[in-house]
C-alpha positions as CSV (number, residue, x, y, z in Angstrom):
1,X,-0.3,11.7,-26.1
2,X,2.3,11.9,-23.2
3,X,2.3,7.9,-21.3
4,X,1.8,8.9,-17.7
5,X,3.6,6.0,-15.7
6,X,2.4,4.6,-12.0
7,X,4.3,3.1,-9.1
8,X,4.0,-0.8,-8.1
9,X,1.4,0.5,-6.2
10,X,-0.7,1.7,-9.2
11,X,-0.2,5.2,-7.9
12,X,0.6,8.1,-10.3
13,X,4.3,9.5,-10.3
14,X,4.0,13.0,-11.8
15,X,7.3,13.8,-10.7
16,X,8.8,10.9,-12.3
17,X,6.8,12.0,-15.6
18,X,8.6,15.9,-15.5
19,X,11.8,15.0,-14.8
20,X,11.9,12.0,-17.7
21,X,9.7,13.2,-20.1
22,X,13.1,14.2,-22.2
23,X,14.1,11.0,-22.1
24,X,11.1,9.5,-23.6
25,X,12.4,7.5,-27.1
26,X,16.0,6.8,-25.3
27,X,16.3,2.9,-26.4
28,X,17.1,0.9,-23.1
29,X,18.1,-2.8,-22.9
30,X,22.0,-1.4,-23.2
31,X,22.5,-4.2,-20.4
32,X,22.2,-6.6,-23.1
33,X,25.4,-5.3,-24.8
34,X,27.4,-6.5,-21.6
35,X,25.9,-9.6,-21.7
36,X,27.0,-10.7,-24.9
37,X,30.0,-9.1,-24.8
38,X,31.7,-10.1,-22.1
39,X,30.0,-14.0,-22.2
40,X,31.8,-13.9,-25.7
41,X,35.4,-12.7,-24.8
42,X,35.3,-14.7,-21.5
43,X,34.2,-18.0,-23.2
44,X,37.3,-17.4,-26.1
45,X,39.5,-16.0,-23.5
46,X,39.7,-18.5,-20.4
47,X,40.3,-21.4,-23.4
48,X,43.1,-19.3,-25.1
49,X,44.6,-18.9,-21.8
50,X,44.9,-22.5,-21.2
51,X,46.0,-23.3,-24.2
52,X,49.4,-21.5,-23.6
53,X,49.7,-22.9,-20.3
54,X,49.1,-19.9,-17.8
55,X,48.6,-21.1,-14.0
56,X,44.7,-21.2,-13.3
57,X,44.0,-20.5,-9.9
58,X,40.9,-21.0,-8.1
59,X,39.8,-21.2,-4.6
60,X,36.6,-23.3,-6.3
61,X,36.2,-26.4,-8.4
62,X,36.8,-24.4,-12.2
63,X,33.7,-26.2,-13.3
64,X,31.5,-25.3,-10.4
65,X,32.8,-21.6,-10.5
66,X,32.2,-21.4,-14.2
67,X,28.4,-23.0,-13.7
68,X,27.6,-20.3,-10.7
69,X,29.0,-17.1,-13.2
70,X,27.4,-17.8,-15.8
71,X,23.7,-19.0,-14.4
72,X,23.7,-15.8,-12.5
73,X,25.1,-13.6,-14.9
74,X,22.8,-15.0,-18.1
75,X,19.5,-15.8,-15.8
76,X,19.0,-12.1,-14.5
77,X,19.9,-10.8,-17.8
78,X,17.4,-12.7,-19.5
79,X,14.5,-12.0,-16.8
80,X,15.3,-8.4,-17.1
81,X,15.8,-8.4,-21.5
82,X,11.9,-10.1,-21.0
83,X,11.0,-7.0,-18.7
84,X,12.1,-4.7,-21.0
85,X,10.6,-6.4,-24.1
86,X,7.1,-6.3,-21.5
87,X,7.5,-2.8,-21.0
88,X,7.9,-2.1,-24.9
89,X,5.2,-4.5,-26.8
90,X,2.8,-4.1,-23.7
91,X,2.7,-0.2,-22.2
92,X,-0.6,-0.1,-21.7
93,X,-0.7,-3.2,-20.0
94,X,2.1,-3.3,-17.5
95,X,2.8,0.0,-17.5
96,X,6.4,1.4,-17.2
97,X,7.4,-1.0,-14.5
98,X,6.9,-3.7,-16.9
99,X,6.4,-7.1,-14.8
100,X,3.7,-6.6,-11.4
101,X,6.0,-6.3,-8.6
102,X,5.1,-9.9,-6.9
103,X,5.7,-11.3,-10.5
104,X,9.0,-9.8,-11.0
105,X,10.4,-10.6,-7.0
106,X,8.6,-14.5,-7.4
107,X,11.0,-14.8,-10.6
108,X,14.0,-13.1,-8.7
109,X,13.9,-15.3,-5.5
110,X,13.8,-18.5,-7.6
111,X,16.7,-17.7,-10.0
112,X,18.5,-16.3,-6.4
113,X,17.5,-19.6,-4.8
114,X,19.6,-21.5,-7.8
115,X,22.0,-19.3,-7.4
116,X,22.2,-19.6,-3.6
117,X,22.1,-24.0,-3.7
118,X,24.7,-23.7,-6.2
119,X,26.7,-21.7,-4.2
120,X,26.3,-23.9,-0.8
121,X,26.4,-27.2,-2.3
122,X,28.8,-26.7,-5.6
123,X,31.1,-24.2,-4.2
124,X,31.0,-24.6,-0.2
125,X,30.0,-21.4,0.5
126,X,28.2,-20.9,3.6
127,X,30.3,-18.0,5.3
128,X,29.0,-14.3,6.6
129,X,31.6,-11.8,7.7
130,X,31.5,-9.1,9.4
131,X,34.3,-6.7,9.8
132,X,36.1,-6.3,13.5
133,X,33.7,-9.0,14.9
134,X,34.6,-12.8,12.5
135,X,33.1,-15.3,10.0
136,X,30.6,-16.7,11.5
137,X,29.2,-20.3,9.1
138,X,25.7,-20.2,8.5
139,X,25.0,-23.6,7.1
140,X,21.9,-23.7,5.6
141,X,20.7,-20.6,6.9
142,X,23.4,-19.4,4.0
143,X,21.1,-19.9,1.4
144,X,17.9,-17.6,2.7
145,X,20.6,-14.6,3.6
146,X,22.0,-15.3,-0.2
147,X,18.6,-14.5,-1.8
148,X,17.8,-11.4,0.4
149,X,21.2,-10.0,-0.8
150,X,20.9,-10.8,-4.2
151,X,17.3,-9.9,-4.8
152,X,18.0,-6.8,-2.8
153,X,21.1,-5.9,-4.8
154,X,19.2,-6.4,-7.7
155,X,16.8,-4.2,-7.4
156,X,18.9,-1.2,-5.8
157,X,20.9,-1.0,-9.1
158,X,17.6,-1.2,-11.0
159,X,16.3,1.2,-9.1
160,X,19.9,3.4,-9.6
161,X,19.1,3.3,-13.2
162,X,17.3,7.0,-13.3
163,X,19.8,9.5,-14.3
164,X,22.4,9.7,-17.1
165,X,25.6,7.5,-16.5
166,X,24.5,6.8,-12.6
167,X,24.2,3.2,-12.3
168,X,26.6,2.3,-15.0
169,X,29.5,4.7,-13.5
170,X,28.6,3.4,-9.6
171,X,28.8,-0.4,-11.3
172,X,32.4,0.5,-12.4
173,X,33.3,1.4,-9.8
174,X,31.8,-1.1,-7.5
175,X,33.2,-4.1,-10.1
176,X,36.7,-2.5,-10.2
177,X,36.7,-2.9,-6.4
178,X,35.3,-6.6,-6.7
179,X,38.3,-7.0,-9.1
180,X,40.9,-6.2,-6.5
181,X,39.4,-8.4,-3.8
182,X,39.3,-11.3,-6.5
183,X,42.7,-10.8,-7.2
184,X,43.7,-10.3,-3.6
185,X,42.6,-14.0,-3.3
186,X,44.5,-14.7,-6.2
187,X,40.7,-16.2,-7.9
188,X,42.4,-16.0,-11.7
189,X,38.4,-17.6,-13.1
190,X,36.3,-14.6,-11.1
191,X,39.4,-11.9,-11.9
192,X,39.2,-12.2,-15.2
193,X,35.5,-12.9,-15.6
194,X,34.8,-9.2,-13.6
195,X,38.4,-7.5,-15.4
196,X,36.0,-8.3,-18.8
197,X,32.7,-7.1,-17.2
198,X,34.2,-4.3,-16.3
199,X,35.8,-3.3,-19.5
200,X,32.1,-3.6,-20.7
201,X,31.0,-1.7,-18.0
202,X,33.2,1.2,-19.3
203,X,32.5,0.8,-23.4
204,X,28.8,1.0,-22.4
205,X,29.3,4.0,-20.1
206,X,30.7,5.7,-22.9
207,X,26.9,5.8,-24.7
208,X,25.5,6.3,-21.5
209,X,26.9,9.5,-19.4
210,X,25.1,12.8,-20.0
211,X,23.7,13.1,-22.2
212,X,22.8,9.3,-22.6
213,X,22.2,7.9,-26.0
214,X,20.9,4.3,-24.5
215,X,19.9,3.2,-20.6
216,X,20.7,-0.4,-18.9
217,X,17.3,-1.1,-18.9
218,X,15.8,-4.3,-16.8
219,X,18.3,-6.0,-18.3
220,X,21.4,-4.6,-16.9
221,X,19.8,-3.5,-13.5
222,X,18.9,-7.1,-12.6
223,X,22.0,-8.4,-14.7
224,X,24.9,-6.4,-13.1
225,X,22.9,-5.8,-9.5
226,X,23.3,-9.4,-8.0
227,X,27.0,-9.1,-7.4
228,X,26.8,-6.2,-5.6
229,X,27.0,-8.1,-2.2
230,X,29.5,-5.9,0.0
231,X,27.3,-3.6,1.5
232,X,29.7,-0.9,2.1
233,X,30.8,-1.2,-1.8
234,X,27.2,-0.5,-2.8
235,X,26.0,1.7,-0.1
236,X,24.8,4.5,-3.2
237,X,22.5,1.0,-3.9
238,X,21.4,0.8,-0.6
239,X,20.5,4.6,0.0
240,X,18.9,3.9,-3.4
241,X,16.5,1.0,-3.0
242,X,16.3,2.1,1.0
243,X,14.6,5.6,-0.2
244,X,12.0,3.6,-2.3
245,X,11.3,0.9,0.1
246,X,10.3,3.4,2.8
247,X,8.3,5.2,0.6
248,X,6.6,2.2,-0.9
249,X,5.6,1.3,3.2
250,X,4.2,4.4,4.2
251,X,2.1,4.6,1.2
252,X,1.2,1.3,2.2
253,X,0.8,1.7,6.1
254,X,0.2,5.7,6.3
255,X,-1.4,6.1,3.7
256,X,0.9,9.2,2.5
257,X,4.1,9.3,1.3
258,X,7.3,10.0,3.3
259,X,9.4,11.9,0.3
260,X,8.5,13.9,-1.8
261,X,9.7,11.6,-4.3
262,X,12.0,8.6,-4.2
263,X,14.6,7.1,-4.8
264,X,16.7,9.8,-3.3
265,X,18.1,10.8,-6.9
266,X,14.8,12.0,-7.6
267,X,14.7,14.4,-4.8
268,X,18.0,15.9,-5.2
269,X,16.1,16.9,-8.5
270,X,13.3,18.0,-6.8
271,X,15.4,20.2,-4.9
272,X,17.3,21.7,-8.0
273,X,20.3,19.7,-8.5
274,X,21.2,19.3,-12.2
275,X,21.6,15.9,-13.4
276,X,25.3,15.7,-13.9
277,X,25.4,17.4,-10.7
278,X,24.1,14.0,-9.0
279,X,25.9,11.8,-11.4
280,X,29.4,13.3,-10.4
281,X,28.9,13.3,-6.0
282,X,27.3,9.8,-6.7
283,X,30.5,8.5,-7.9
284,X,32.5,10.3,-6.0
285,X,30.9,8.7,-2.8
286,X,30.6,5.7,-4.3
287,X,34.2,5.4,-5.2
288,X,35.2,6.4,-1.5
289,X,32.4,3.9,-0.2
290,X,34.3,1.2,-2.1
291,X,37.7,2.2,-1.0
292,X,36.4,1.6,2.6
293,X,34.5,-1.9,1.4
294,X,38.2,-3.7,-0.2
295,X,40.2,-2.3,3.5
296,X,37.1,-3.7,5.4
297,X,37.1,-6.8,2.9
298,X,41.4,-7.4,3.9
299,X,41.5,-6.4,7.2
C-alpha cells in the first residue's frame, strides 16, 4: 500500500505523492554523515595545527567561538537525526513531516535562542548590516532578529531538500562563499571549520546528485540551514521557504491554495521541467546569487 503524505496542515499533497513516489526506500539522514565527519576532522585538526605552531587568528575569544560552532552545528543536527528517526519508527503517527509543525518550530526557537545569547553575550555580537545604508547595533533586539534568521534559514534548506543534489549543491555553494568572507576577515577557527564542512558538503553530494542514492534528511536541512544568514547568499532558500509560507497562509486565510504546488521546485515539475533540469538553473542562480552576497558582504 502506497503511504499518502499530508501538509502541516493535515491537508493531502497528491502532487507531492506523484512526483516522489520513485523515491520511496531512498535512506535519508545523509546529514548525519557531515556531522560526524567534519566534528571529527575539525576536533583532530585545530589541535594538530597548534601543535606546530601555526598563527590562530580570531576576531572572537577561541573558546567562545568554538562553544557557538559546535552547539549550533551538533543541536540542529540532533533535533533533525530525532525527526528523521520520528518519521521512520512512527509513519502512521506523524506522518511524513515527522514532528507537528508547533513542535518542531518550539524546539527550533529554543536551540536558536541559545544560539543567539551565546552569540550576544560570549561573542559580542549585536550588529545588522545592510549594504549601501551601515551597521546599525541592535543590542538586545540582536537576539529576537538572530532566531528569526536562523529558524527561517533552517527551514528554507529543509524545505530545499526535494529534488536530487538541490539542497546539498546550493549548500556548497553558499558555504564556499561563507568560506571567502571568513577568510577575508582573516577568522582562521570559522575558515577552517566551514573549509571542512564544505569538503563534507561535496563527499556527500557525490551520493546525492541525480540520481540520488541517500537525501540530507531533517538532519542536514536543520543542521546545515542555520548558517545560511546572508540573504542574498541564500536567496534559492528564501524563494524556497517564501513559496511554501504563502501557500501555507492562504490555505489558512483563503481557504484555497495560491500554487498549484509549493515550494517553487515543485511547480517547475508541475510545469514539465525534468529534475536535473531544476537542479542545474538552481545552482547556477545560486552560485551568481552568492557572488553578489561576498561583493555586498566587502563593499
Amino acid at each position: 500500500r502506497r503511504q499518502k503524505t499530508k501538509d502541516p496542515m493535515e491537508q493531502p499533497t497528491p502532487i507531492f505523492d506523484r512526483f516522489n513516489r520513485l523515491k520511496t526506500g531512498t535512506p535519508v539522514g545523509g546529514g548525519l554523515l557531515v556531522i560526524v565527519v567534519t566534528s571529527i576532522l575539525f576536533s583532530l585538526l585545530l589541535p594538530l595545527v597548534r601543535f606546530f605552531g601555526v598563527n590562530i587568528t580570531s576576531v572572537y575569544p577561541l573558546i567562545d567561538e568554538l562553544n557557538v560552532l559546535f552547539f549550533t552545528f551538533i543541536s540542529f543536527g540532533l533535533l533533525g537525526l530525532y525527526d528523521d528517526i520520528m518519521k521512520f519508527f512512527g509513519f502512521e503517527k506523524t506522518g511524513f513531516f515527522g514532528l507537528r509543525l508547533r513542535w518542531k518550530l518550539g524546539l527550533q526557537m529554543i536551540l536558536a535562542l541559545i544560539s543567539a545569547l551565546l552569540m550576544f553575550i560570549n561573542l559580542k555580537i549585536d550588529i545588522f548590516y545592510i549594504p549601501f545604508i551601515g551597521v546599525f547595533h541592535l543590542g538586545w533586539w540582536f537576539v529576537p532578529a538572530a532566531i528569526f534568521i536562523i529558524v527561517s534559514f533552517t527551514n528554507a534548506v529543509n524545505i530545499t531538500d526535494g529534488l536530487d543534489g538541490l539542497a546539498a549543491g546550493l549548500l556548497m555553494v553558499a558555504i564556499f562563499a561563507l568560506w571567502v568572507l571568513s577568510a577575508s576577515i582573516l577568522d582562521t577557527t570559522l575558515s577552517m571549520f566551514l573549509a571542512l564542512w564544505l569538503g563534507s558538503t561535496i563527499a556527500f553530494l557525490y551520493f546525492n546528485v541525480y540520481p540520488a542514492r541517500i537525501f540530507l534528511g531533517d538532519v542536514g536541512g536543520l543542521l546545515l540551514g542555520k548558517v545560511m544568514a546572508l540573504v542574498i547568499i541564500g536567496g534559492i532558500f528564501v524563494l524556497e521557504i517564501g513559496s511554501s509560507l504563502l501557500q501555507l497562509l492562504s490555505k489558512k486565510l483563503l481557504k484555497r491554495k495560491l500554487f498549484p504546488v509549493s515550494p517553487i521546485h515543485l511547480w517547475l515539475r508541475l510545469l514539465g521541467w525534468e529534475e536535473p533540469k531544476i537542479v542545474m538553473r538552481a545552482w547556477l542562480a545560486g552560485i551568481m546569487l552568492a557572488i553578489f552576497g561576498v561583493w555586498l558582504a566587502v563593499i
